[in-house]
C-alpha positions in Angstrom: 51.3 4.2 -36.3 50.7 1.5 -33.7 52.3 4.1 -30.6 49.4 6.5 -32.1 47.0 4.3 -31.8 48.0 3.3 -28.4 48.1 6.7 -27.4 44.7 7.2 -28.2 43.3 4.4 -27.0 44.9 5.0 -23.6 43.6 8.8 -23.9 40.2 7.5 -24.6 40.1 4.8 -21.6 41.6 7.4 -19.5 38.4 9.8 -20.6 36.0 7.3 -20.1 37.2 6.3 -17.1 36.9 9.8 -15.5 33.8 10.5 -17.3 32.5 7.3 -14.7 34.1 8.3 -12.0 32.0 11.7 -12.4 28.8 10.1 -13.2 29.1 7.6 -9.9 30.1 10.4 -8.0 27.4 12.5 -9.1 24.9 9.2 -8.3 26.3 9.1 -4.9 25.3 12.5 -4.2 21.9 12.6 -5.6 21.5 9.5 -3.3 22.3 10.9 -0.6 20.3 14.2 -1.4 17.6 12.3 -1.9 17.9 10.0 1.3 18.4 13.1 3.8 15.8 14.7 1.7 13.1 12.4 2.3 13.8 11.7 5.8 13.5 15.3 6.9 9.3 15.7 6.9 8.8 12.7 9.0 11.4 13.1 11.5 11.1 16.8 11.7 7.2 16.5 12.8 8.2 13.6 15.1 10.6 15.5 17.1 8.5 18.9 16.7 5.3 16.6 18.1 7.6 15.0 20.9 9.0 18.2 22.5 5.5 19.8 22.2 4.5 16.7 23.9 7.3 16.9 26.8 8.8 19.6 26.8 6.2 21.9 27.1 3.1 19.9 28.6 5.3 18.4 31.4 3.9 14.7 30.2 5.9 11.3 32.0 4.8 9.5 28.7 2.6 9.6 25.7 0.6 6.1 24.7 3.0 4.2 27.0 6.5 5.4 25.7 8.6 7.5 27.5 10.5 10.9 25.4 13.6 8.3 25.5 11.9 6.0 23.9 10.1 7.6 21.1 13.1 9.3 20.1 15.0 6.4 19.7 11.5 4.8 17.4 12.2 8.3 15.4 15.9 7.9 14.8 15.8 3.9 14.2 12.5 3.7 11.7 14.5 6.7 9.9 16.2 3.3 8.4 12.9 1.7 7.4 11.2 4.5 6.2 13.7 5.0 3.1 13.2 1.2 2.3 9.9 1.0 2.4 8.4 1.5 -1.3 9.2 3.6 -4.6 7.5 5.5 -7.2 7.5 1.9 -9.3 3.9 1.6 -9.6 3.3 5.5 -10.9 6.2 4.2 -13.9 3.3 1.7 -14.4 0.5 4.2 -14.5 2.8 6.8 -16.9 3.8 3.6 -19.2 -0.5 3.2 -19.4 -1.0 6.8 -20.5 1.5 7.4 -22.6 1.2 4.1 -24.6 5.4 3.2 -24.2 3.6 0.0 -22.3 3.8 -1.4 -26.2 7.6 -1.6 -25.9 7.4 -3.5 -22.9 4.7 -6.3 -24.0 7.1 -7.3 -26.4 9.9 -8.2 -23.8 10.5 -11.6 -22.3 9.6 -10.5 -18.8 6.2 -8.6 -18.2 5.9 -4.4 -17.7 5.0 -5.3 -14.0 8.4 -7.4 -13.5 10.3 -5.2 -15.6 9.4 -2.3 -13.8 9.8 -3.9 -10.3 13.4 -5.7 -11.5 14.4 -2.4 -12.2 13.9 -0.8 -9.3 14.9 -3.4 -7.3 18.7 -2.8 -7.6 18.4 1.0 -6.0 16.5 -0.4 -3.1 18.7 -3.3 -2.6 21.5 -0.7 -2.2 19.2 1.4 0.0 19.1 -1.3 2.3 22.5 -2.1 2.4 23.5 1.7 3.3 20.8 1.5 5.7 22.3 -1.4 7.0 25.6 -0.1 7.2 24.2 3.5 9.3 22.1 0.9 11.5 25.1 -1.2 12.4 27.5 1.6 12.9 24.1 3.1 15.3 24.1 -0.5 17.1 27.7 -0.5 18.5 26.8 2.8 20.6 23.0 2.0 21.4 24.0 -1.8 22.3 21.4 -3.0 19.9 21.6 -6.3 18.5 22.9 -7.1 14.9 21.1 -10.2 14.4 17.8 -8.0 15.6 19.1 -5.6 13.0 19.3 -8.4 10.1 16.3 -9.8 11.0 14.5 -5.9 10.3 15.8 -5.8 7.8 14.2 -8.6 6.0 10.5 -7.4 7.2 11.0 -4.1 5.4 12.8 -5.8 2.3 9.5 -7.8 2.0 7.4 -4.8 3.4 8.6 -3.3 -0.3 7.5 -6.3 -2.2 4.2 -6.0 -0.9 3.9 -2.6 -1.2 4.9 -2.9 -4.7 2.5 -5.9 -5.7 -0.4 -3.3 -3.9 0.7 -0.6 -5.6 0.8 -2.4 -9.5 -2.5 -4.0 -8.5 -4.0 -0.2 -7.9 -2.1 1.1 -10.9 -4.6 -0.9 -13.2 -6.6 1.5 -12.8 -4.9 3.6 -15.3 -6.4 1.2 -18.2 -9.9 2.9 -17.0 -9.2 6.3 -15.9 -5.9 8.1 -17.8 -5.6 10.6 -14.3 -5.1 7.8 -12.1 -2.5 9.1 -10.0 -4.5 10.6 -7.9 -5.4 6.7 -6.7 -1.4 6.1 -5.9 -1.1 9.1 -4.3 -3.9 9.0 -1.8 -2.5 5.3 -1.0 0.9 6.6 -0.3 -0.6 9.2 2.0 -2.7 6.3 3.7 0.7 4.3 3.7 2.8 6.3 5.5 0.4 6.9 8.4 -0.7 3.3 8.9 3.3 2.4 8.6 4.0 3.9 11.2 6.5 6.5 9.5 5.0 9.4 11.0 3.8 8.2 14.1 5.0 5.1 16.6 1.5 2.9 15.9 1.6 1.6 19.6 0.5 5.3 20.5 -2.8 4.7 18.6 -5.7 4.3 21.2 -6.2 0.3 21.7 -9.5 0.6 20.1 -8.6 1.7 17.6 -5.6 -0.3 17.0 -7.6 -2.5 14.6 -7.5 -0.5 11.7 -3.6 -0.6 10.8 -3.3 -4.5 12.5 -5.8 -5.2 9.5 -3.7 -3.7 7.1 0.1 -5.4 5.7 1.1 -1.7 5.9 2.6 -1.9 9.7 5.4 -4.7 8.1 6.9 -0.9 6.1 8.2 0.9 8.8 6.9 0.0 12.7 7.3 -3.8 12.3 11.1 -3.4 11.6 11.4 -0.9 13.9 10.0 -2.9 16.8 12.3 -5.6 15.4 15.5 -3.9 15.7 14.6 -1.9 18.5 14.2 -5.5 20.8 10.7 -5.1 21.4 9.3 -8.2 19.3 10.8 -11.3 20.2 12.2 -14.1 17.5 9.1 -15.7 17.6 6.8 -12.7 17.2 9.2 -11.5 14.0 8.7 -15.3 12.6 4.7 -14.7 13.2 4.7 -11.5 11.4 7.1 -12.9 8.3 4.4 -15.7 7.9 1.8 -12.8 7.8 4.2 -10.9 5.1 3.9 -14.0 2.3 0.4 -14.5 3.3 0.2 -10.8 2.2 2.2 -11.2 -0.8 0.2 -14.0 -2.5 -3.1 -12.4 -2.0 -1.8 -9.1 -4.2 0.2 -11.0 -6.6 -3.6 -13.2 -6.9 -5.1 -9.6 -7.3 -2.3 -8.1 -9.5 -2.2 -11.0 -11.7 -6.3 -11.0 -12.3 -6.2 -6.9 -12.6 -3.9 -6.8 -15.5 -5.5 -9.9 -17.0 -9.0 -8.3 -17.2 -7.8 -4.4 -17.3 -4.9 -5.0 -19.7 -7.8 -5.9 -23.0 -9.0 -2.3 -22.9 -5.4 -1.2 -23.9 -4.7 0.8 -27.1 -1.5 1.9 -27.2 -2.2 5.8 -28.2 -0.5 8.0 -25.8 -2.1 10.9 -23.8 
């Protein structure tokens, strides 16, 4: 009886244990779907833009950067790009309108943390294959590591902000059920005042205003410039300091949204 027993519990670990290896597998490759996926928009209208640029109009340079050098912006904020954000704040907006918000104000941690600690974990290990694809990049471009560590810390606090922006906006969805429309026109806003679509140093000087009054360069340009050697240690430090200055002002503004917004909840689904 007991070597029937055994032999099932062994057949049953041994099923289980292939069942995980198929489900990681099958994780590993809709991450890395969705990581090419995403990247190829942006960099395919850079390098479309850049050969249009010169290639065919015979320019030397375009806003200061040589081809050289914009390609290697396109290839290196590639690694940003894919750390910079998430969807967290339309799982906010959805949780509003469908009224499964109610589950989540009875949990020790708040919807807004819950949803942000959850998401957290697949962007940490973004990073850390971004990391991985940077470093490797370094050893042949003769980049620096530390320059590469140091990016990295911009954009993992370029996410926070963006997320604490992005929950702040999703309040919204106590007032108006088809609020995405709000997340979606900042996300458009986002990604051309990161600097994911275009180097922001090309932008005419007077206009240059407009995204250095915005947190949104610290996504994708800020690491960039940090990894690429073209801010120095100093100039990363100033920009950090600007980063938490950033970060309390929409956790202020996240934390008096809900307060105010979250009393005209019902909990009746759309």
């Amino acid at each position: 009886m007991n070597s029937i027993s055994n032999s099932w519990f062994f057949e049953w670990r041994l099923a289980a244990i292939k069942n995980g290896m198929k489900d990681a597998l099958a994780y590993r490759w809709d991450f890395l779907i969705d990581f090419f996926g995403q990247a190829i928009v942006p960099v395919g209208i850079q390098l479309i833009l850049w050969n249009s640029i010169f290639k065919q109009n015979g320019n030397a340079t375009f806003g200061g950067m040589s081809h050289s050098d914009l390609l290697a912006y396109t290839w290196t904020s590639l690694l940003f790009s894919q750390i910079r954000g998430g969807n967290y704040d339309f799982s906010l907006i959805e949780m509003i309108r469908t009224g499964s918000l109610s589950q989540s104000l009875l949990r020790p941690v708040g919807p807004v943390e819950f949803v942000f600690w959850r998401g957290l974990g697949d962007k940490l290990f973004t990073a850390t294959f971004c990391f991985l694809l940077g470093t490797i990049a370094s050893f042949f471009a003769g980049h620096s590591i530390m320059n590469l560590i140091m990016a990295m810390m911009l954009a993992i606090l370029g996410n926070i902000i963006h997320y604490l922006f992005g929950a702040a906006l999703a309040a919204v969805a106590f007032y108006w059920e088809n609020a995405f429309a709000i997340l979606m026109v900042k996300n458009m806003v986002v990604s051309l005042l990161s600097g994911e679509l275009i180097p922001l140093s090309v932008v005419p000087e007077k206009y240059s205003m407009i995204w250095q009054s915005t947190p949104f360069y610290l996504y994708v340009y800020g690491p960039t410039q940090v990894a690429l050697g073209n801010w120095s240690h100093a100039t990363w430090l100033h920009h950090m300091m600007i980063g938490f200055v950033w970060c309390f002002a929409f956790a202020v503004a996240l934390k008096i949204t809900w307060k105010i917004s979250i009393h005209r909840y019902q909990g009746i689904g759309g």
